[in-house]
C-alpha positions in Angstrom: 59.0 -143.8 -39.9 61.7 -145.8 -37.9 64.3 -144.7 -40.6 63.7 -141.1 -40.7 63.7 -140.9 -36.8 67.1 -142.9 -37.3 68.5 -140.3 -39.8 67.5 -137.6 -37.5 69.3 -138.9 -34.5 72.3 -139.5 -36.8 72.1 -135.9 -38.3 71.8 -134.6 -34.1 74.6 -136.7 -33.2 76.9 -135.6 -37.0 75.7 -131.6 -35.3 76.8 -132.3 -31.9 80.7 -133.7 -32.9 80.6 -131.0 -35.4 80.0 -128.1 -32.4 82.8 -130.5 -29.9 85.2 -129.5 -33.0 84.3 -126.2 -33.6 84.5 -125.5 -29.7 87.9 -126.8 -29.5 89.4 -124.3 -31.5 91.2 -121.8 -30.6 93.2 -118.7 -32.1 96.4 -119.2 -33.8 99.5 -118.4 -30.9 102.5 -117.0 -32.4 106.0 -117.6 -30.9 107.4 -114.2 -32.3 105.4 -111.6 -33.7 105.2 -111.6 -37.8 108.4 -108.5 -37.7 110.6 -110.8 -35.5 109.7 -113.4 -38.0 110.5 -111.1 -40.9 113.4 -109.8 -39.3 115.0 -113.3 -38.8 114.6 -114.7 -42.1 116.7 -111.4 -43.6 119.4 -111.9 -41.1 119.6 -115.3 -41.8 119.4 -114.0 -45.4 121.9 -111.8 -45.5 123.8 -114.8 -43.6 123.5 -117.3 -46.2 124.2 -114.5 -48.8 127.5 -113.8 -47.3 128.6 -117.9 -47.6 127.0 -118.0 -51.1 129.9 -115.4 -51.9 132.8 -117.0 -50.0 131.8 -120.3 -51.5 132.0 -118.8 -55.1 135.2 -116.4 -54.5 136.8 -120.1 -53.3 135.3 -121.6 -56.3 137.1 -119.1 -58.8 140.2 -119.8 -56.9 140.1 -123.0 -57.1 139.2 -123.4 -61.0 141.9 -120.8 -61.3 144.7 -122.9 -59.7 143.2 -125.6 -61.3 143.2 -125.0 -64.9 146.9 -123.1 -64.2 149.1 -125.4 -65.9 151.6 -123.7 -66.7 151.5 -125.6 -70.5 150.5 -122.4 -72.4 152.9 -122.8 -75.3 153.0 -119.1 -76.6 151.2 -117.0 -73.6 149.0 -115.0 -75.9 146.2 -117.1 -74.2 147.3 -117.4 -70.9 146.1 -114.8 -68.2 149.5 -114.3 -67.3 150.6 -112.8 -70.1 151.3 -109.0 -70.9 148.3 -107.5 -71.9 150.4 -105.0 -73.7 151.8 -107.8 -75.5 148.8 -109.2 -76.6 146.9 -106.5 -78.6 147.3 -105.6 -81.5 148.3 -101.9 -82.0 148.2 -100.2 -85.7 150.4 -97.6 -84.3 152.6 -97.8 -80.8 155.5 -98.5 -79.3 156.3 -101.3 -76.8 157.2 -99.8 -73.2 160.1 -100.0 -71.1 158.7 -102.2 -69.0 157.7 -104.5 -71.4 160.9 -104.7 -72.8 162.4 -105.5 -69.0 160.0 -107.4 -67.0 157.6 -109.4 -69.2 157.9 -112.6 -68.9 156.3 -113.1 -72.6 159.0 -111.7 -73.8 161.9 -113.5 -72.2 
């Protein structure tokens, strides 16, 4: 008998911290409201976006002065080169301006 009056006190006392905890909670409080939250994270979005696209615009520039060595042999490869003067034409003529001013051809 002295063990089940002992497992009932323990189960009381287990009930009563059990109602302390549930007492002491309370409903969530929000700094901003869930819209402000939204709203914030797409500015800060759009924010990061805009780096994201500077970062890669000075990536291209970079790779582009970088791999500009200026040890194309011909040009044909080279991005500098005429574009006129690269492609094959099955019937054509080469401008005036190609003649004059590219540099592939002087």
């Amino acid at each position: 008998m002295a063990l089940i009056r002992k497992a009932f006190n323990h189960r009381v006392l287990y009930f009563r911290q059990l109602q302390e905890i549930s007492d002491s909670v309370v409903d969530v409080e929000w700094e901003n409201s869930v819209t402000t939250a939204l709203e914030l994270c797409q500015a800060e979005k759009v924010e990061l976006d805009t780096k994201i696209n500077t970062t890669r615009a000075r990536h291209r520039y970079l790779v582009n002065l970088a791999g500009d060595n200026g040890d194309e042999s011909d040009g044909v490869d080279s991005d500098q080169g005429c574009i006129l003067c690269r492609c094959d034409f099955t019937r054509g003529f080469i401008t005036h301006w190609c003649v004059t001013y590219c540099t592939f051809h002087s």
